[in-house]
C-alpha angles and dihedrals in degrees: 000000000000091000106060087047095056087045097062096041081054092054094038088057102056088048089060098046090047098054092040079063097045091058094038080067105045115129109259116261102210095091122237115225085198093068086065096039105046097072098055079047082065098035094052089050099042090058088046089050096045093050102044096050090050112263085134122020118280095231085063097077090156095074104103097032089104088063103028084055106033100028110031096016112052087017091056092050088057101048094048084055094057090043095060085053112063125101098192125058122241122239097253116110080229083082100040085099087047136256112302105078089050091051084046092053095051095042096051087039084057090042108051099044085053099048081052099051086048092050091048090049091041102054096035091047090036095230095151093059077242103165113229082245095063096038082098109051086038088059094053086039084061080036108066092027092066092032089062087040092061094038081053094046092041087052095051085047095066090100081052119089098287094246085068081057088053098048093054085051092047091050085050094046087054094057090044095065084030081059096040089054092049101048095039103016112239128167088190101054080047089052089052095042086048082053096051087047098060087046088059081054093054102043089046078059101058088038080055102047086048092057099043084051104061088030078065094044107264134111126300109246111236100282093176129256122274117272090222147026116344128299090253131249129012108278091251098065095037096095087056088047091050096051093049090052 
Protein backbone atom coordinates (compact mmCIF):
# COMPACT_ATOMS: atom_id res chain seq x y z
CA UNK A 1 0.00 0.00 0.00
CA UNK A 2 2.19 3.31 -1.35
CA UNK A 3 0.35 5.56 0.99
CA UNK A 4 0.97 4.43 4.03
CA UNK A 5 4.47 4.26 3.06
CA UNK A 6 4.68 7.58 2.17
CA UNK A 7 3.16 8.22 4.84
CA UNK A 8 5.83 6.83 7.21
CA UNK A 9 9.06 8.32 5.13
CA UNK A 10 7.01 11.70 5.65
CA UNK A 11 6.83 11.20 9.09
CA UNK A 12 10.13 9.85 9.33
CA UNK A 13 11.31 12.87 7.90
CA UNK A 14 10.08 15.16 10.03
CA UNK A 15 11.36 13.17 12.68
CA UNK A 16 14.80 13.61 11.28
CA UNK A 17 14.66 17.22 10.65
CA UNK A 18 13.27 17.73 13.92
CA UNK A 19 15.79 16.06 15.78
CA UNK A 20 19.02 17.74 13.18
CA UNK A 21 17.40 21.32 14.92
CA UNK A 22 17.21 20.19 18.12
CA UNK A 23 20.90 19.48 18.17
CA UNK A 24 21.71 22.31 16.35
CA UNK A 25 20.41 23.94 19.59
CA UNK A 26 21.91 22.05 22.28
CA UNK A 27 23.80 24.29 25.11
CA UNK A 28 27.26 24.17 24.52
CA UNK A 29 29.25 21.72 26.67
CA UNK A 30 32.57 23.43 26.89
CA UNK A 31 31.81 25.21 29.83
CA UNK A 32 32.04 29.23 30.04
CA UNK A 33 33.85 30.67 33.38
CA UNK A 34 32.14 34.03 32.49
CA UNK A 35 28.94 32.78 33.14
CA UNK A 36 29.99 32.50 36.44
CA UNK A 37 32.00 35.81 36.54
CA UNK A 38 29.77 38.34 34.94
CA UNK A 39 27.30 38.60 37.77
CA UNK A 40 29.79 39.45 40.53
CA UNK A 41 31.00 41.99 37.61
CA UNK A 42 27.87 43.36 38.14
CA UNK A 43 27.70 42.79 41.76
CA UNK A 44 31.00 44.46 42.42
CA UNK A 45 29.80 47.50 40.28
CA UNK A 46 26.41 47.77 41.50
CA UNK A 47 27.84 48.28 45.31
CA UNK A 48 30.39 50.82 43.90
CA UNK A 49 27.56 52.54 42.14
CA UNK A 50 25.31 52.51 44.92
CA UNK A 51 27.85 53.94 47.21
CA UNK A 52 29.39 56.80 45.04
CA UNK A 53 25.70 58.52 43.90
CA UNK A 54 24.56 58.58 47.81
CA UNK A 55 22.53 55.79 48.62
CA UNK A 56 24.72 55.46 51.64
CA UNK A 57 26.83 58.43 52.95
CA UNK A 58 29.81 59.14 51.37
CA UNK A 59 31.78 59.18 54.43
CA UNK A 60 30.75 55.32 54.69
CA UNK A 61 33.02 54.12 52.27
CA UNK A 62 32.91 50.72 53.88
CA UNK A 63 29.39 49.83 52.56
CA UNK A 64 30.03 47.60 49.86
CA UNK A 65 33.27 45.98 51.32
CA UNK A 66 31.28 42.94 52.20
CA UNK A 67 30.57 42.42 48.10
CA UNK A 68 33.51 43.99 46.54
CA UNK A 69 35.63 41.41 48.91
CA UNK A 70 33.29 37.90 49.21
CA UNK A 71 31.34 38.06 45.79
CA UNK A 72 33.63 39.91 42.92
CA UNK A 73 36.97 39.61 44.85
CA UNK A 74 37.54 36.51 45.85
CA UNK A 75 34.84 35.39 43.29
CA UNK A 76 36.61 36.97 40.62
CA UNK A 77 40.05 35.21 41.63
CA UNK A 78 38.38 31.99 41.26
CA UNK A 79 36.95 32.35 38.38
CA UNK A 80 40.12 33.68 36.69
CA UNK A 81 41.71 30.44 37.94
CA UNK A 82 39.10 28.17 36.14
CA UNK A 83 39.31 30.10 33.37
CA UNK A 84 43.26 29.44 32.82
CA UNK A 85 42.45 26.33 32.97
CA UNK A 86 40.15 25.34 30.17
CA UNK A 87 41.25 23.43 26.90
CA UNK A 88 38.13 23.93 24.90
CA UNK A 89 36.73 27.11 24.05
CA UNK A 90 33.62 28.04 25.03
CA UNK A 91 30.87 28.98 22.45
CA UNK A 92 30.92 32.74 23.08
CA UNK A 93 32.33 34.87 20.27
CA UNK A 94 34.71 36.60 23.94
CA UNK A 95 37.12 33.26 23.27
CA UNK A 96 37.18 33.20 19.59
CA UNK A 97 41.04 35.18 20.03
CA UNK A 98 41.87 32.58 22.61
CA UNK A 99 42.06 32.49 26.03
CA UNK A 100 44.51 35.05 27.35
CA UNK A 101 42.64 38.42 27.16
CA UNK A 102 39.42 36.61 29.09
CA UNK A 103 41.59 35.33 31.71
CA UNK A 104 43.04 38.92 31.68
CA UNK A 105 39.96 40.31 32.04
CA UNK A 106 38.94 38.16 35.06
CA UNK A 107 42.45 38.42 36.85
CA UNK A 108 42.75 42.71 36.67
CA UNK A 109 38.81 42.82 37.48
CA UNK A 110 39.96 40.54 40.99
CA UNK A 111 42.30 42.28 41.35
CA UNK A 112 41.19 45.61 41.27
CA UNK A 113 37.85 45.20 43.70
CA UNK A 114 40.36 43.55 46.32
CA UNK A 115 43.23 46.23 46.18
CA UNK A 116 40.14 48.70 46.86
CA UNK A 117 38.76 47.11 49.57
CA UNK A 118 42.43 46.98 50.99
CA UNK A 119 42.94 50.65 50.36
CA UNK A 120 39.71 51.44 51.93
CA UNK A 121 40.79 48.95 55.33
CA UNK A 122 43.95 50.11 55.28
CA UNK A 123 43.44 53.85 55.40
CA UNK A 124 40.36 53.74 57.65
CA UNK A 125 42.16 51.17 60.08
CA UNK A 126 45.51 52.97 59.46
CA UNK A 127 47.49 49.75 58.66
CA UNK A 128 50.09 51.55 56.26
CA UNK A 129 51.37 54.04 59.14
CA UNK A 130 49.68 56.78 56.17
CA UNK A 131 49.34 59.98 58.05
CA UNK A 132 45.44 61.77 57.61
CA UNK A 133 47.42 64.44 55.93
CA UNK A 134 48.61 62.28 53.19
CA UNK A 135 44.93 60.06 52.77
CA UNK A 136 44.38 62.53 49.97
CA UNK A 137 47.30 62.52 47.83
CA UNK A 138 47.45 57.76 48.60
CA UNK A 139 43.73 57.53 47.04
CA UNK A 140 44.70 59.42 43.67
CA UNK A 141 47.97 57.47 43.86
CA UNK A 142 45.56 54.24 43.62
CA UNK A 143 43.72 56.57 41.37
CA UNK A 144 45.74 57.18 38.48
CA UNK A 145 47.51 53.78 38.84
CA UNK A 146 44.22 51.81 38.07
CA UNK A 147 42.99 54.51 35.84
CA UNK A 148 46.38 53.85 33.30
CA UNK A 149 45.85 49.93 33.97
CA UNK A 150 42.28 50.02 32.42
CA UNK A 151 43.34 52.65 29.44
CA UNK A 152 45.98 50.05 28.89
CA UNK A 153 43.21 46.73 29.16
CA UNK A 154 40.34 48.77 26.94
CA UNK A 155 43.10 49.32 24.29
CA UNK A 156 44.20 45.24 24.10
CA UNK A 157 40.48 44.57 23.86
CA UNK A 158 40.10 46.14 20.62
CA UNK A 159 40.21 42.15 18.68
CA UNK A 160 37.02 41.36 21.70
CA UNK A 161 33.45 42.08 20.80
CA UNK A 162 33.64 45.91 20.94
CA UNK A 163 31.18 46.21 24.03
CA UNK A 164 34.16 44.44 26.14
CA UNK A 165 36.39 47.89 24.61
CA UNK A 166 33.59 50.15 26.08
CA UNK A 167 33.42 48.60 29.41
CA UNK A 168 37.15 49.06 30.01
CA UNK A 169 36.44 53.11 28.86
CA UNK A 170 33.56 53.32 31.02
CA UNK A 171 35.88 51.73 34.37
CA UNK A 172 38.50 54.46 33.40
CA UNK A 173 35.96 57.17 33.03
CA UNK A 174 34.76 56.29 36.72
CA UNK A 175 38.26 56.86 38.25
CA UNK A 176 38.62 59.81 36.33
CA UNK A 177 35.80 61.68 38.09
CA UNK A 178 36.81 59.53 41.13
CA UNK A 179 40.30 61.43 40.50
CA UNK A 180 38.84 64.72 39.75
CA UNK A 181 36.76 64.52 43.39
CA UNK A 182 39.78 63.58 45.21
CA UNK A 183 42.08 65.97 44.02
CA UNK A 184 39.69 68.73 43.97
CA UNK A 185 36.36 67.24 46.49
CA UNK A 186 33.27 67.13 44.69
CA UNK A 187 30.43 65.60 45.59
CA UNK A 188 29.16 66.30 42.17
CA UNK A 189 32.45 64.55 39.69
CA UNK A 190 31.83 61.25 42.59
CA UNK A 191 28.04 61.34 41.75
CA UNK A 192 28.89 61.09 38.17
CA UNK A 193 31.67 58.42 38.68
CA UNK A 194 28.92 56.42 41.02
CA UNK A 195 26.53 56.88 37.62
CA UNK A 196 29.02 55.48 35.19
CA UNK A 197 29.49 52.75 37.56
CA UNK A 198 26.02 51.50 37.62
CA UNK A 199 26.09 51.72 33.93
CA UNK A 200 29.14 49.19 33.98
CA UNK A 201 26.71 47.17 36.00
CA UNK A 202 24.31 47.33 33.62
CA UNK A 203 26.19 46.72 30.61
CA UNK A 204 28.14 43.52 32.55
CA UNK A 205 24.15 42.33 32.79
CA UNK A 206 23.24 42.28 29.30
CA UNK A 207 27.32 40.71 28.45
CA UNK A 208 26.09 38.09 31.02
CA UNK A 209 22.75 37.31 29.75
CA UNK A 210 24.49 36.96 26.15
CA UNK A 211 26.70 34.55 27.31
CA UNK A 212 24.15 32.41 29.44
CA UNK A 213 22.17 32.48 26.40
CA UNK A 214 24.29 30.83 23.94
CA UNK A 215 25.94 28.48 27.18
CA UNK A 216 21.97 27.17 27.13
CA UNK A 217 21.85 26.86 23.62
CA UNK A 218 20.32 30.05 22.30
CA UNK A 219 21.58 32.81 20.41
CA UNK A 220 24.29 35.05 21.40
CA UNK A 221 22.78 38.73 21.94
CA UNK A 222 24.89 41.67 19.43
CA UNK A 223 27.83 42.10 21.32
CA UNK A 224 29.54 44.62 18.52
CA UNK A 225 32.19 43.93 16.09
CA UNK A 226 35.91 44.26 16.97
CA UNK A 227 37.33 47.33 16.55
CA UNK A 228 40.51 45.68 15.01
CA UNK A 229 41.95 42.73 13.17
CA UNK A 230 39.75 39.57 13.07
CA UNK A 231 38.47 37.44 16.14
CA UNK A 232 40.92 34.67 15.24
CA UNK A 233 40.31 30.97 13.84
CA UNK A 234 37.58 29.64 12.64
CA UNK A 235 35.37 28.47 15.64
CA UNK A 236 36.08 24.85 14.81
CA UNK A 237 39.87 24.91 15.50
CA UNK A 238 39.64 27.14 18.34
CA UNK A 239 39.58 24.39 20.98
CA UNK A 240 43.13 23.06 19.33
CA UNK A 241 44.35 26.72 19.39
CA UNK A 242 43.24 27.10 23.30
CA UNK A 243 44.99 24.06 24.46
CA UNK A 244 48.01 24.97 22.81
CA UNK A 245 47.90 28.18 24.35
Amino acid sequence: MPVPTQQHSSTEALSAASTSAAATRRPSENADPFVLGLPLIVVGALALGLQLTGYVRTSSVGSPLALVIAASGFGLLFTAAWASRITAAPAASLWDAGKSLPVTILGVLSAFFLSYAALVLGLLHSWYGIRPADFQHTQALFQISWLVAFVLLAVSTIRLPVLFTVLFLAFSLVLVFLLIATLDPSQTAGKVGGWIALAIGAAAGYVFLSVSSIASGGPEYPLGSPLAGSRGAVRGDRSSALSTE
